[in-house]
C-alpha positions as CSV (number, residue, x, y, z in Angstrom):
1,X,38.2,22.5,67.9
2,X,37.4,20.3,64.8
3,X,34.2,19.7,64.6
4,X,32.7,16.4,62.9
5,X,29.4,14.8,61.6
6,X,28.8,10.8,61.1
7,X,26.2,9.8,59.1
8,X,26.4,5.9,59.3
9,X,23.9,3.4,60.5
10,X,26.4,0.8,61.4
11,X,27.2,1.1,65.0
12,X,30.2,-0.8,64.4
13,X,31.5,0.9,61.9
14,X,30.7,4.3,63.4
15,X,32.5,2.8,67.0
16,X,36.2,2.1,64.3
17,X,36.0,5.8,63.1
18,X,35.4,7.4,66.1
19,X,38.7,5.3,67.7
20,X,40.4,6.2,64.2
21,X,39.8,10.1,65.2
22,X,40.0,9.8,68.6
23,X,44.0,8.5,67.6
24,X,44.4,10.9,65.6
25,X,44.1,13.7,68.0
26,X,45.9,11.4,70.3
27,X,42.9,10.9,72.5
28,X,42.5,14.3,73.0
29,X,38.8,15.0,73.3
30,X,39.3,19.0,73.5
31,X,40.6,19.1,69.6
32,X,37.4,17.7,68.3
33,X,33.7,17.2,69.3
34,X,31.7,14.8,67.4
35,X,27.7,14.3,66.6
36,X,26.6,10.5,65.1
37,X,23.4,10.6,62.8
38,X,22.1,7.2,62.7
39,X,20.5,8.1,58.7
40,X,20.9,10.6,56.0
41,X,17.1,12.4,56.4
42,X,18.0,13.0,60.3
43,X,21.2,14.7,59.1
44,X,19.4,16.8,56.1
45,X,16.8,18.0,59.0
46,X,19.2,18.8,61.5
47,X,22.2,20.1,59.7
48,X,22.6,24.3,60.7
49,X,26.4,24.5,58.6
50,X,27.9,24.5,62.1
51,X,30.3,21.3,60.8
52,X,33.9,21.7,59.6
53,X,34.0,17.9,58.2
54,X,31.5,15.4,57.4
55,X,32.0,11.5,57.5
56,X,29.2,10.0,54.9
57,X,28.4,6.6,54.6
58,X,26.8,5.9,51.2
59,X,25.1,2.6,51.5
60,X,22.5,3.6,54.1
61,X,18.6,2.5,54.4
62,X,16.5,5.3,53.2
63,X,18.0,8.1,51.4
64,X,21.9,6.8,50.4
65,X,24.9,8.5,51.1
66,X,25.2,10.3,47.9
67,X,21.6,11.4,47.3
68,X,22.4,13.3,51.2
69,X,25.4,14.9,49.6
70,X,23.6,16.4,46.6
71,X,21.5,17.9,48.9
72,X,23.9,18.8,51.2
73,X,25.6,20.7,48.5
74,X,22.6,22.3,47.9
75,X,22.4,24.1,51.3
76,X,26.3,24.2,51.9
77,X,28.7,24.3,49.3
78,X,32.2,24.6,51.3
79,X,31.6,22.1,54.2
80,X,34.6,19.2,53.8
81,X,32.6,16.0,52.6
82,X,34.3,12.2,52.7
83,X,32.9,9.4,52.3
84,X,32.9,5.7,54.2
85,X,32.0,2.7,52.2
86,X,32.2,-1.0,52.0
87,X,32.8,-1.2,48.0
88,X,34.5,1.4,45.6
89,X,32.2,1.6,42.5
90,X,31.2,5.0,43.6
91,X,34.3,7.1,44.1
92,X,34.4,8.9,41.1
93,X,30.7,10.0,41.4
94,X,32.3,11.7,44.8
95,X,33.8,14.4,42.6
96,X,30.9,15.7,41.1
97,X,30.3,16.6,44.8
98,X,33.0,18.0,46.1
99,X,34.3,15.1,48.1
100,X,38.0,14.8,48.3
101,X,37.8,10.9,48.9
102,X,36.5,8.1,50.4
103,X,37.8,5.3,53.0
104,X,36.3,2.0,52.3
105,X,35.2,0.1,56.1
106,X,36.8,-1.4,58.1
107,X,38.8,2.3,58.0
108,X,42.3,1.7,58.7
109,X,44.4,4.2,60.1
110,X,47.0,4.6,57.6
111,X,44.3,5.5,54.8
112,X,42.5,7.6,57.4
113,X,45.8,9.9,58.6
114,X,45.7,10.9,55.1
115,X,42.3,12.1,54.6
116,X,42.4,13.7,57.4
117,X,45.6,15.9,56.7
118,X,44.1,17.0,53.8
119,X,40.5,17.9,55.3
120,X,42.6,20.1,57.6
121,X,44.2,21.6,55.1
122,X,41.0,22.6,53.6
123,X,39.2,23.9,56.4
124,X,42.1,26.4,57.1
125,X,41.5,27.5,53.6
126,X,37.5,27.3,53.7
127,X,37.9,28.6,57.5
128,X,38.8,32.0,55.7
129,X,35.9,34.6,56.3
130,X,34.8,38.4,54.7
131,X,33.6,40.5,57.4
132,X,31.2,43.2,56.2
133,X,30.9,46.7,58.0
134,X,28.8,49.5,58.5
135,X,31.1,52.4,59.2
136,X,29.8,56.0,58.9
137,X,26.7,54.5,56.3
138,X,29.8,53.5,54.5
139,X,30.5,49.4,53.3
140,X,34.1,48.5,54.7
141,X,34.6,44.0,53.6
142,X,37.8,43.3,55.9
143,X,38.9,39.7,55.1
144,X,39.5,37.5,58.0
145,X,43.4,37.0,57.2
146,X,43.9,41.2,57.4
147,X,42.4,41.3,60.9
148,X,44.8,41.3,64.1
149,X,42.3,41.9,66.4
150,X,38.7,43.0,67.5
151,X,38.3,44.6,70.6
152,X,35.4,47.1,72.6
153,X,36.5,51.1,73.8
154,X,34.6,53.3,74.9
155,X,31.3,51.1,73.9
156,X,32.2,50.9,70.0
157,X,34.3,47.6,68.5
158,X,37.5,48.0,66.7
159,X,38.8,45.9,64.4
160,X,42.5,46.2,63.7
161,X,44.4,45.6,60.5
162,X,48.0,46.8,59.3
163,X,46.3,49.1,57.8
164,X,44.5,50.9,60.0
165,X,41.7,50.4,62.6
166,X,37.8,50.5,61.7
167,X,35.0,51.6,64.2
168,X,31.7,50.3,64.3
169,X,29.0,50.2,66.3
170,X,27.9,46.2,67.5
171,X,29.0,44.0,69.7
172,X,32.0,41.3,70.4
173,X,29.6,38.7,70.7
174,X,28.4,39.0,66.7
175,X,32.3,39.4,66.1
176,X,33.2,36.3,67.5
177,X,30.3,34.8,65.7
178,X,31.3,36.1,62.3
179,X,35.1,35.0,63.0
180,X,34.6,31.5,64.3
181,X,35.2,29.4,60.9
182,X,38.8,31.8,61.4
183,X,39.8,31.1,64.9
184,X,40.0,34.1,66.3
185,X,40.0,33.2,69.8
186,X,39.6,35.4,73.1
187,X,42.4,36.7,75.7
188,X,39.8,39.0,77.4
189,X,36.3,39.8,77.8
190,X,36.9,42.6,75.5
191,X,38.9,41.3,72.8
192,X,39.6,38.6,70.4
193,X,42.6,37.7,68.5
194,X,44.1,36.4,65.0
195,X,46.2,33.6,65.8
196,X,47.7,33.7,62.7
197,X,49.0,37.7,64.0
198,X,50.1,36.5,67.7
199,X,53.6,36.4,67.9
200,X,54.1,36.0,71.5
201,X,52.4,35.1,74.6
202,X,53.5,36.4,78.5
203,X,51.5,35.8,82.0
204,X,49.1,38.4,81.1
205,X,49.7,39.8,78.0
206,X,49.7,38.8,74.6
207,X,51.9,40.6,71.2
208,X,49.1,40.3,67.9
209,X,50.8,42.8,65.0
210,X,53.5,43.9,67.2
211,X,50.6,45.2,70.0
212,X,51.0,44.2,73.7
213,X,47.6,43.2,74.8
214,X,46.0,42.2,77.7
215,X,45.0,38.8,78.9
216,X,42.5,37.5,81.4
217,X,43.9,35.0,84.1
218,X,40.6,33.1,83.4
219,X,40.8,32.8,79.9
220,X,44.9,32.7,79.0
221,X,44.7,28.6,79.4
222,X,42.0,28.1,77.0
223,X,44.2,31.0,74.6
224,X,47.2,28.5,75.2
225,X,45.4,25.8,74.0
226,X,43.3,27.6,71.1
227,X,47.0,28.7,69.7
228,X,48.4,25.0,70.1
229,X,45.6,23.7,68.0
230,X,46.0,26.3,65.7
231,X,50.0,26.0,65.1
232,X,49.5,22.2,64.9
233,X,47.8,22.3,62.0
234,X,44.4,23.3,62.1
235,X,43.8,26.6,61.1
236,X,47.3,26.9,59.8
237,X,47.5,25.4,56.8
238,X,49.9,23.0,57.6
């Protein structure tokens, strides 16, 4: 699930891009959840890095749309930043940060598509992740892309590579924390998979790096889905 931060006061305008997304995804409300701040302070005060993309308005009362991005950039430097305007003169200040365009209001779909395939691009990339661990007093840093999958024996998580397998002592819960912005998703209550390493999925079981797994009747729909979403486009790259 994509998900997405407005900062616009215009209730009208906010109303066109939410449609505009809402098409995109072709009114699928499971691929994305969105949260509407009405100025930029509210969003400064509130924002916890949980977004993947941020829709900015720049003329706003208070604190304008690109004073908030300086100082989002500030607390979060790989969030994907666009802004919405009604005039042009300030797209090239976007660059100094880090926006990779704006869509001047009324947004149209065309124009919007585009963004949008691009900001998906980009989170796949950002969505990337270094996992540190603690094993034997030892510092193991597995990137996200190496890992097939992380599951609990015998009390003590494993996380799998091609490589080999590393044991530590913590829990799936802070796992699937630290892998979230990679989509590892889960197929039981004990483990969670790489969708990039799944190569086939059965009625109960699952094949991540040429392992048969197990999967839970109560979570293999939302593992259907999570791999759709992935192999659509976000999260792969595409």
């Amino acid at each position: 699930m994509l998900t997405i931060a407005i900062v616009d006061d215009d209730d009208s305008d906010v109303d066109n891009l939410r449609s505009q997304i809402d098409r995109y995804f072709d009114g699928d409300p499971s691929r994305y959840a969105i949260t509407r701040f009405p100025d930029g302070e509210t969003f400064l005060e509130r924002y916890d890095a949980r977004f993947d993309l941020v829709f900015l308005d720049i003329e706003m009362p208070g604190v304008n749309g690109m004073d908030v991005a300086y100082r989002l950039r500030m607390v979060d430097e790989s969030v994907v930043l666009i802004f919405t305007t009604k005039v042009t003169q300030y797209a090239a200040s976007g660059y100094e940060v880090d926006a990779i365009g704006y869509l001047v209001k009324p947004v149209e779909f065309y124009a919007f598509a585009m963004r949008m395939h691009k900001a998906e691009r980009l989170i796949a990339v950002r969505g990337e992740v270094t996992v540190p661990l603690n094993v034997d007093g030892a510092s193991v840093f597995l990137h996200s892309r190496d890992i097939q999958y992380v599951e609990v024996l015998d009390h003590a998580l494993f996380y799998h590579t091609a490589e080999g397998s590393w044991k530590v002592w913590s829990s799936l819960k802070k796992a699937a924390d630290m892998l979230k912005p990679a989509h590892f998703v889960s197929c039981s209550r004990y483990c969670l998979v790489n969708p990039a390493w799944v190569s086939e999925v059965a009625t109960d079981t699952i094949i991540v790096g040429g392992k048969k797994l197990g999967v839970s009747q109560a979570r293999r729909k939302a593992l259907i889905q999570a791999l759709a979403r992935y192999h659509s486009g976000i999260g792969s790259g595409a």
